[in-house]
N, C-alpha and C positions, 0 to 999 in steps of 0.2 A: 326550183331547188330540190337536189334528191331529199330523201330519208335518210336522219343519219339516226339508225338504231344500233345496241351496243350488238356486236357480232363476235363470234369466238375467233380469235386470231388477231383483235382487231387493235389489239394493244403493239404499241411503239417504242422501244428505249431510249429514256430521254436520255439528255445529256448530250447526244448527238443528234448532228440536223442534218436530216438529207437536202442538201440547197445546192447553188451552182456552185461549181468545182473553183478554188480558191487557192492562195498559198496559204502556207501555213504561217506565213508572219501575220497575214492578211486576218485568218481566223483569230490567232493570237491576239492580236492587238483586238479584238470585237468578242472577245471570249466574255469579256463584264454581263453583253446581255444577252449571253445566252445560260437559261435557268436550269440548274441541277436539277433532279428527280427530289432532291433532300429542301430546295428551297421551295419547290414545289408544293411538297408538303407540309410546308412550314406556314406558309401564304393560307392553304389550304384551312389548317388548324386554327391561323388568327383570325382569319377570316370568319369562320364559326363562332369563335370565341366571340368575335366582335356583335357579329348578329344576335347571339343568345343573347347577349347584357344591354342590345339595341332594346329587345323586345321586354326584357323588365323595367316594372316600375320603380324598384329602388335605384337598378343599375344602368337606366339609359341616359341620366344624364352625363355619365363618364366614358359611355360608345362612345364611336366614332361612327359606325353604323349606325344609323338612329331608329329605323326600323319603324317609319312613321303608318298607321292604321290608315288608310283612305278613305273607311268608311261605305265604299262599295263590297258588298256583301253577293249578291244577285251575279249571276252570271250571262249574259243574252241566250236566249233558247232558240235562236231564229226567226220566231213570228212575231217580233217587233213591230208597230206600223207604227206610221205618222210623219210629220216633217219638223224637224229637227232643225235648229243652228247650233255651228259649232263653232269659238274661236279656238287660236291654235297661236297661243305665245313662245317659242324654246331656243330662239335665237335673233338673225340679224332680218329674217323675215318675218310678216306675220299674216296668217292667213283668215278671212270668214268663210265659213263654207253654209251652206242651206243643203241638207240630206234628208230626202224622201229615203223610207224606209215603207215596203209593203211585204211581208209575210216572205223575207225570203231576200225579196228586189229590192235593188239599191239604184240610188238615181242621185246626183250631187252637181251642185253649180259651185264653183268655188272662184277665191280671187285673190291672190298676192299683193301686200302690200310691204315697201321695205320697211325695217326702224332706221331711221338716220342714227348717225354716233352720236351725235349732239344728244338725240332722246334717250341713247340707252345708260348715257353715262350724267343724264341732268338730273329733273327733279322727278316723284315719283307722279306727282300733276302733271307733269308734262307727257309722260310715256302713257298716262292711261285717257289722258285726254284724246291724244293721238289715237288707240285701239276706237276709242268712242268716235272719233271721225270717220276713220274705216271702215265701221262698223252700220254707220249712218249713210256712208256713201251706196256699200254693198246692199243694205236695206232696202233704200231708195232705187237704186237700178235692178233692183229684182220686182218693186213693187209689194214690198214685205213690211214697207214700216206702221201701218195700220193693225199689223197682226202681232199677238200677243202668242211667242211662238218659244215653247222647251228650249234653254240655252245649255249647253253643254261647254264649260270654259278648261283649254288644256293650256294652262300656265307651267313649264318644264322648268323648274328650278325648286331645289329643297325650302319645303314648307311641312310645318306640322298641319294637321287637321285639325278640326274640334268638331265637325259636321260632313255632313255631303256637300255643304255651300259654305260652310267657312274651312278658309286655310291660310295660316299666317308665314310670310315668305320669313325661313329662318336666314337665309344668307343669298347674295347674288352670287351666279355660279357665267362661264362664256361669255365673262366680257361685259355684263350688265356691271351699273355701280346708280343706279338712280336713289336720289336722297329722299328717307322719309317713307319706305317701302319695308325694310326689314322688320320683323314683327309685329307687325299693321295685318289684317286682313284680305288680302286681294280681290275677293268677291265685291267688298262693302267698299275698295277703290275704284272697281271698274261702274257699279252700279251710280256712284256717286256723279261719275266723268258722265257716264247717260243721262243722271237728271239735268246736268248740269247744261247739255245739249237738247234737255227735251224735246227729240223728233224720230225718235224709235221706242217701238216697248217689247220689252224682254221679259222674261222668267229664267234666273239661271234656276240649272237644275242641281248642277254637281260643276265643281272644281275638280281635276284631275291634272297629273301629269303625263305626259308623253310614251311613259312606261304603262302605267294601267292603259290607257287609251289603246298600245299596241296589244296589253294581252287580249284586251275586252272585244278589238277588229277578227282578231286570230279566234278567239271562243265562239265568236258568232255561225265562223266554218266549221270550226272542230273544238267541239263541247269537252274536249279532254285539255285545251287550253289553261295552264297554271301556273306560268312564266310569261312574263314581259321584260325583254332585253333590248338596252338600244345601245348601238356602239357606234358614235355619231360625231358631231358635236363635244360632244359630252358622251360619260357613258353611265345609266345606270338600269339598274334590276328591280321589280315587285316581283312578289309571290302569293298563292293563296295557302291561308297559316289557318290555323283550327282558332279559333277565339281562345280553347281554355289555354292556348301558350301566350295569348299578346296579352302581360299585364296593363298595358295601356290603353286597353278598351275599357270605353264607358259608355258604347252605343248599347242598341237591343241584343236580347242575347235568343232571340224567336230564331228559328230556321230561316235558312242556314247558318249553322254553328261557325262561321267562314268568315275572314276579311282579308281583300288582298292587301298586303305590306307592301308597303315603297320603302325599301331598303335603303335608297340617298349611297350606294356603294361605292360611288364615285370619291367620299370623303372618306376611304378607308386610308390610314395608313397616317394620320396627321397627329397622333401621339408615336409616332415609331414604328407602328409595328411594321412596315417595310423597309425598314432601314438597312434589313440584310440583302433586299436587290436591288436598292439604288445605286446607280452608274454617277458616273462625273457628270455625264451630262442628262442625266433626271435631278440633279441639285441646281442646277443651271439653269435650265426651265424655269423650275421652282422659282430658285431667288429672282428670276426677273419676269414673273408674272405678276399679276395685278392681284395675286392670293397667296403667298409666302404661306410653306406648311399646310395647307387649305387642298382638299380635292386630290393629294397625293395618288392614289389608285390610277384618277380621272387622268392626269397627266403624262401617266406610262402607257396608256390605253390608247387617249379619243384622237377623232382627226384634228381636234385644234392642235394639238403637241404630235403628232406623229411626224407631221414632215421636221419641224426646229428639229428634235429630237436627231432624225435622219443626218438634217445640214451639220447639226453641230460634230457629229462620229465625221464628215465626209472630210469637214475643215480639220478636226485634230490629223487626219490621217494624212491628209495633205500636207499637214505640216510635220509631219515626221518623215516626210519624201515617201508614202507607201501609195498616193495618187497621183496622178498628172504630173509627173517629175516632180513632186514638190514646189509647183506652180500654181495654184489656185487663181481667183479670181475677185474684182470687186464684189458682183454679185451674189459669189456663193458667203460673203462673208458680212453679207447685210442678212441682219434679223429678219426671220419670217420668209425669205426669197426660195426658200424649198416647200414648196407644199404638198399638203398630203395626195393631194390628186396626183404629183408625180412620181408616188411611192407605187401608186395602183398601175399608172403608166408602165413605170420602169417593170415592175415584175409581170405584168401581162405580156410581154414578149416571150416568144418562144425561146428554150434553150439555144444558146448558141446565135440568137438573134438580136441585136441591139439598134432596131430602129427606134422603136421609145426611147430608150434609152439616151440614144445619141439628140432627140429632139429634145430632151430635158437638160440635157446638157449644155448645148446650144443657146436655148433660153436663159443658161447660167453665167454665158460668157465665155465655155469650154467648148473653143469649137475642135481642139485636137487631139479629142482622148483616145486614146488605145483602144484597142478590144479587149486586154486586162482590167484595162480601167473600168471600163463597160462591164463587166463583170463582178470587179471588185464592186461596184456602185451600186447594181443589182443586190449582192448579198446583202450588205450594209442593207440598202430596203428590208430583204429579206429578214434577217436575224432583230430588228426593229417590228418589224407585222407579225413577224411567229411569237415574240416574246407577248405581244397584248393579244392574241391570241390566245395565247395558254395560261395567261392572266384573268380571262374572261371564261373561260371552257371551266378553269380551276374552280371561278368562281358558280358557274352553272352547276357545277357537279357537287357544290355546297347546298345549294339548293334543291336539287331531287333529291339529294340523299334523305336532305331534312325531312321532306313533305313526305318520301317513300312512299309514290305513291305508284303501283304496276305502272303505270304508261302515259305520259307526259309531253303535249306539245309544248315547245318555248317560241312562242312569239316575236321576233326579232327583228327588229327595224331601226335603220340611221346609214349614213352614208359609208361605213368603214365597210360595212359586213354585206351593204347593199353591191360594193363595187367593185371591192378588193376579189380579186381572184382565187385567192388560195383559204381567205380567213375562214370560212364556213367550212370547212376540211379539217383546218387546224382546230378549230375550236372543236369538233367534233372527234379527234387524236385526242383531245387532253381530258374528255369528258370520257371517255372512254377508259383511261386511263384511273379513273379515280372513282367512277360511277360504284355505287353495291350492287352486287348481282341479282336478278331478278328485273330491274327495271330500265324498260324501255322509255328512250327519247327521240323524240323528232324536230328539228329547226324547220321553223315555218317560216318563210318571210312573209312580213304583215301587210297589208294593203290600208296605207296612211293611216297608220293608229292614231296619230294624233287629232287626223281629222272626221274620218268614221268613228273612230274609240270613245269622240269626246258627244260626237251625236248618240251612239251607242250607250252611254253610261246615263244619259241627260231620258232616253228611249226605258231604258230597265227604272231608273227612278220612276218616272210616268205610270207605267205600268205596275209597279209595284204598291204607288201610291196611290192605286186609280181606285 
């Protein structure tokens, strides 16, 4: 990934999108999401607002931001040693991994295991039982379960903290709905499912999510690391905030003066305050998700909503006759049959080229679109990727400004920004756009925060504690 630091010239006029060349009925009709310079910074402003009132004590419990304290203080120095497990919960896989860490060197065995839907949507027993078997398995075939070994657990969904080992799940976020898990513990769930198998022993060390885990992989290369972004899945942001702003600490207040925030930003916007860029079809998402009003930001942004998002503009446009003669198809008009991977598809083609294109279409049941069509269908991706892109930049440039600090890696990890072609460019247009002067940024991409970050965090406790 290059460097993307602020550079003189490097600002862009919003308003207008340089994309593939279109009609203007075309543009017209898709003008909803594309965002003024004025909503820009509008999003901008709430955005702020929200995170300020996250981080007070009087006023977070009326955020939407919530601005949870992680309790990670410490930041890796690089001469970590030791061997580490780390679990990595954030969706419909789940991973253990075993990370040797020597002064530098890294060395990791890891192993994929899926969640079935049955477990992510049963009891909260069953889902942590399940980690405790995988966990038993992994153990066993590395020859680890005699060893009393630093547990680093990365659980990705909004949790308050109270410790570096306790974190109570505030809400299920990607499609989880397991009963009896919300405001519960998840440390003192998972520990429980291990006694309960008695054939592995553990120490966790620290609970994290997916965001600290990224900045914490990213810090360990470049010590200037102070952001963790994942635009994935889901999408959300930490920071590291000075203690005397987060009324919400009630850890040590010894050096470092420092705790990273897990902002949870994916739940911005669920009292309104986006209500000035929702489209018809970000209410429609909405109302037929499994979170009505819930995660609003997360839904204009992640790959879970990026392609419906897509299908739904593809279907209206078809049915005003502005695609496919006003011909569509079964496929394009079944829920969920657009995915985000073929948003990455369609716009990875060259100008003027629509082999992706035309294989995504194909797989739709359009075997006879145009080269317009192929175009128009491109933008539609387009002006859907550029708008969570400068949703996401908007929101990074909220964040350096806060921390103002001269020069800033952002850590960034999850599949949107891993694969998409253009998002790391855009999101670097919009940051540019909005940044204060004086202060340099760089987008790193992270090498598995979730699962280095989570041995990482589990490593600084250790040593911290030693």
């Amino acid at each position: 990934m290059p460097e993307c630091l602020r550079l003189p010239g490097a600002e862009a006029e919003r308003g207008t999108i340089v994309t593939t060349p279109t009609s203007a009925r075309m543009e017209e009709a898709c003008q909803d999401l594309v965002l003024s310079q004025a909503q820009i910074q509008e999003v901008y402003s709430s955005l702020l607002a929200q995170i300020n009132l996250g981080l007070g004590r009087v006023t977070n419990q009326r955020a939407t931001v919530k601005c949870f304290p992680t309790y990670v203080k410490e930041l890796p120095n690089g001469h970590e040693r030791g061997r580490f497990l780390a679990l990595d919960l954030g969706g419909t896989n789940f991973r253990v991994l075993l990370i040797e860490l020597d002064d530098g060197d890294f060395k990791m065995e890891s192993r994929i295991f899926a969640v079935p839907h049955h477990i992510m949507t049963g009891s909260g027993k069953d889902l942590f039982d399940h980690i405790a078997e995988c966990l038993s398995t992994f153990a066993h075939a590395q020859h680890i379960e005699h060893e009393v070994l630093p547990l680093g657990f990365t659980f990705s969904f909004p949790c308050s903290q109270h410790g570096l080992t306790e974190a109570r799940l505030a809400q299920w976020t990607k499609g989880f709905s397991c009963s009896g898990v919300e405001g519960e513990d998840v440390v003192r769930l998972l520990e429980e499912a291990i006694q309960r198998r008695n054939d592995v022993q553990i120490k966790v060390c620290a609970v994290l999510n997916d965001t600290t885990g990224t900045l914490m992989s990213c810090a360990w290369k470049k010590h200037d690391t102070y952001v963790g972004l994942i635009i994935g899945t889901g999408t959300n942001a930490c920071y590291v905030e000075r203690l005397e702003n987060v009324e919400l600490w009630d850890g040590s207040w010894e050096e470092p003066k420092q705790v990273i925030v897990n902002t949870e930003w994916g739940a911005f916007g669920s009292k309104g305050e986006l209500d000035h860029v929702l489209t018809e079809y970000d209410r429609e998402i909405d109302q037929h998700s499994i979170n009505p009003g819930r995660q609003v930001f997360e839904k204009m942004i992640s790959g879970m909503y990026m392609g419906e998002l897509v299908r739904l503009v593809l279907q209206r446009l078809t049915k005003k006759g502005l695609l496919f003669g006003g011909l569509g198809s079964e496929e394009l008009a079944e829920k969920g049959s657009f995915y985000t991977k073929y948003v990455t598809e369609v716009e990875s083609d060259a100008p003027g080229d629509y082999t992706n294109c035309r294989m995504v279409l194909e797989e739709l049941g359009l075997d006879n679109a145009t080269d317009e069509d192929c175009e128009n269908v491109r933008y539609v991706c387009e002006v859907v990727s550029r708008r969570a892109a400068f949703l996401v930049g908007t929101g990074l440039a909220v964040l350096l400004n806060k921390m103002n600090r001269p020069s800033v890696t952002v850590g960034v990890d999850g599949s949107v920004y891993r694969y998409h072609p253009h998002v790391h460019r855009l999101m670097c247009e919009q940051i540019n756009q909005l940044i204060n002067p004086g202060i340099q940024f760089e987008l790193m991409l992270s090498e598995d925060g979730s699962g280095r970050g989570a041995a990482l965090v589990a490593a600084v406790a250790s040593r911290t504690n030693s």
